[in-house]
ZAMARGU-4260 file (C-alpha; in steps of 0.2 Angstrom, whole numbers, plus 5000, padded with zeros to 4 digits):
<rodrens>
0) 5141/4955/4933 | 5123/4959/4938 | 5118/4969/4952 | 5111/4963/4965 | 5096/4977/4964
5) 5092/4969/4947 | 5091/4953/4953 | 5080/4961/4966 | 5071/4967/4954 | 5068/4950/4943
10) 5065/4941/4959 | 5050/4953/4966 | 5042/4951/4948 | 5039/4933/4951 | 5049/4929/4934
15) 5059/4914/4935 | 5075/4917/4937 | 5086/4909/4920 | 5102/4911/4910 | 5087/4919/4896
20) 5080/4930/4911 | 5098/4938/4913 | 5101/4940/4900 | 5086/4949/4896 | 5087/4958/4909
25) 5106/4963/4907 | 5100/4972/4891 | 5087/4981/4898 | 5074/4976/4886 | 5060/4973/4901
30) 5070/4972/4918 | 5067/4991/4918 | 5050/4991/4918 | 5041/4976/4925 | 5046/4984/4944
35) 5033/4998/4939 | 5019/4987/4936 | 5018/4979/4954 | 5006/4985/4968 | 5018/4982/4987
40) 5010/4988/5004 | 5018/4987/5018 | 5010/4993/5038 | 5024/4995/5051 | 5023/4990/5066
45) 5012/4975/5062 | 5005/4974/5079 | 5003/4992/5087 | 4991/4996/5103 | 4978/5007/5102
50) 4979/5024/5102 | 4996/5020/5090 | 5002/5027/5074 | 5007/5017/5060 | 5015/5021/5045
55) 5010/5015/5027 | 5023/5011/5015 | 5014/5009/4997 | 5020/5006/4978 | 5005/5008/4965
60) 5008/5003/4946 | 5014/5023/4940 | 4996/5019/4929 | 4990/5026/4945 | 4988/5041/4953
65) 4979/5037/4969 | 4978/5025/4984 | 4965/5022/4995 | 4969/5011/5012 | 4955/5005/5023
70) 4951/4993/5037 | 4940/4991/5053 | 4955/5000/5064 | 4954/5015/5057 | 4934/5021/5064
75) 4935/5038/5070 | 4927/5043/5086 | 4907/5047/5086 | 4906/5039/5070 | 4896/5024/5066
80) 4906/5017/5054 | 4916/5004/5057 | 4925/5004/5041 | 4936/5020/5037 | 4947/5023/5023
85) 4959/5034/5020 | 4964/5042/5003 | 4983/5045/5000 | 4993/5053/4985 | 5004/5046/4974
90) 5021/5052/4967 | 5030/5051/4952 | 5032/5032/4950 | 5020/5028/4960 | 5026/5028/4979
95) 5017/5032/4994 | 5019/5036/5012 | 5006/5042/5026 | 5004/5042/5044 | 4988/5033/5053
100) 4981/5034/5069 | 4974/5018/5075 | 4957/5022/5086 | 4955/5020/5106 | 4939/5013/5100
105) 4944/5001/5087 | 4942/4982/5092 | 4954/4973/5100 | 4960/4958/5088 | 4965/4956/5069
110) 4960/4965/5055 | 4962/4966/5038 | 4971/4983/5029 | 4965/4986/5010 | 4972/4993/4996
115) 4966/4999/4979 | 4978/5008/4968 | 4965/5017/4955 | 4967/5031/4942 | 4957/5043/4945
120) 4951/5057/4930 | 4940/5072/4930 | 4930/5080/4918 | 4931/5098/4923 | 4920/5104/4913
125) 4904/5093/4920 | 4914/5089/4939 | 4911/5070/4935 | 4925/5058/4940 | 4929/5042/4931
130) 4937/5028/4944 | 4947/5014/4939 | 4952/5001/4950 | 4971/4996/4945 | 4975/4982/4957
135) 4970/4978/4974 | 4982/4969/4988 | 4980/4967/5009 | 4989/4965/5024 | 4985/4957/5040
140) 4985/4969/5057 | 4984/4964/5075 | 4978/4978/5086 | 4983/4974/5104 | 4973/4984/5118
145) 4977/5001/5124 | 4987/4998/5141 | 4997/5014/5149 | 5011/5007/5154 | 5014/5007/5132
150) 5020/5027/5135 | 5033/5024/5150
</rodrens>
C-alpha cells in the first residue's frame, strides 16, 4: 500500500493519477524526484496590517541556489522605491524561509509578491556573475491599514 506522502507527492506534480502512475511511482523510477523540480511559495498571514511580519515559506527546483522575493509592500522608509526585493538563501534541496517586515508606509490594498528561483555563479577570478532565472511563481497579498488597537 502506498503512502499517503507519495500520493501527495504525485498529486502536487500535476501527474495524473493512474494504476501506471502507481505503479511507477511504487518503484521509484520518478516519483522520487519529480517533487524536486517544482517551485511552491507560500506568505502567511495573507492579510497582515501594516507594521506586520510575515513569513515566507519557499521550495525552489534544488537547480537553484537563490531566491529573490519582491513586491510593492516591501518599500523601506526614505526610499523612493516602491518596489523592493528581498534576496533569500537556499538549502540543500531547495527550501527557504525568511522573516519580512511589511512597511508603515506601504499602500493600503492588494499587492502582488514575486518569486524568481535563479542559479547564480561567479567567476572569481574576473568578479562577474552569471544569473539564470529557473522559474518564477506569485501570490496575492492584502495589506490592511495600520490601526493600534492590532497590538492590544
Amino acid at each position: 500500500m502506498l503512502s499517503i506522502t507519495v500520493l501527495a507527492a504525485v498529486a502536487l506534480a500535476g501527474v495524473p493519477v493512474g494504476p501506471a502512475v502507481l505503479a511507477e511511482v511504487a518503484s521509484g523510477q520518478d516519483g522520487d524526484t519529480s517533487w524536486k523540480k517544482l517551485t511552491s511559495f507560500r506568505v502567511s498571514p495573507a492579510a497582515p496590517h501594516q507594521n506586520d511580519a510575515i513569513r515566507l515559506l519557499i521550495h525552489c527546483p534544488t537547480q537553484a541556489n537563490h531566491a529573490v522575493v519582491g513586491s510593492t509592500a516591501f518599500p523601506v522608509k526614505g526610499s523612493w522605491r516602491m518596489f523592493r526585493e528581498v534576496g533569500v538563501g537556499l538549502g540543500g534541496m531547495g527550501f527557504g524561509k525568511k522573516g519580512v517586515v511589511i512597511s508603515r508606509f506601504a499602500p493600503p490594498g492588494e499587492h502582488e509578491v514575486r518569486l524568481k528561483c535563479v542559479k547564480v555563479t561567479a567567476d572569481w577570478r574576473t568578479g562577474f556573475r552569471k544569473v539564470k532565472v529557473l522559474s518564477r511563481s506569485e501570490v496575492p497579498l492584502v495589506v490592511r491599514p495600520f490601526r493600534l488597537a492590532q497590538f492590544f
